[in-house]
N, C-alpha and C positions, 0 to 999 in steps of 0.2 A: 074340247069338252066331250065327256061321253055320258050318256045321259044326265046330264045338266050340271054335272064335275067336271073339277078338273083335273086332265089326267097327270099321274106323278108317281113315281115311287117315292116315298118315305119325304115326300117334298120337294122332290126334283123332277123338274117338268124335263119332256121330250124336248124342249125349246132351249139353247143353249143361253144361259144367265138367268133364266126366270127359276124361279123358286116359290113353294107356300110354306105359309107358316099360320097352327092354329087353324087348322080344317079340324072338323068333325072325326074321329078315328083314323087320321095322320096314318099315325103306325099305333097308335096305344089308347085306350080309352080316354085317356084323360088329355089326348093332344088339342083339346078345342079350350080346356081348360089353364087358371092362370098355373095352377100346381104339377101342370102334366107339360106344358108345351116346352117348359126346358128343355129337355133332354129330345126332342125335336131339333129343336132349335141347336144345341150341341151339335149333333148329324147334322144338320145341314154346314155348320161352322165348319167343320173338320172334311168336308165336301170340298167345299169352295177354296178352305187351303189348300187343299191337295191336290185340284184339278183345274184351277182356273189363271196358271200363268201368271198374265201381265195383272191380270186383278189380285194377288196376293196382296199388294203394299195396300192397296185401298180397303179389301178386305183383312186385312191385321189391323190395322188402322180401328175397322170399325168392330171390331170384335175386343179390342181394348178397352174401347167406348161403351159397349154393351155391359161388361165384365165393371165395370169400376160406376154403371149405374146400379 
């Protein structure tokens, strides 16, 4: 935490598997909001596919699940 945040780029912590979602200006004004945090949340999905290995099958899994709520 650095001054009382957490740190991250675009939602992705220094911490390997930890992630935010829905902080106060994310990356864009509206990522705290319900209209804005998608496409957050998008970047982070296309993140985690891309760079997290053996977590793909659980993360496709749960990105299906997200998409089809």
């Amino acid at each position: 935490m650095k001054n009382g945040k957490p740190v991250h780029e675009r939602g992705i912590s220094p911490v390997k598997g930890l992630f935010f979602i829905g902080l106060p200006w994310q990356y864009q004004r509206g990522s705290a909001l319900i209209c804005g945090v998608g496409k957050d949340a998008e970047f982070l999905i296309e993140h985690i596919k891309t760079n997290s290995g053996s977590f793909k099958k659980i993360a496709n899994a749960s990105i299906v699940s997200l998409i089809s709520n």
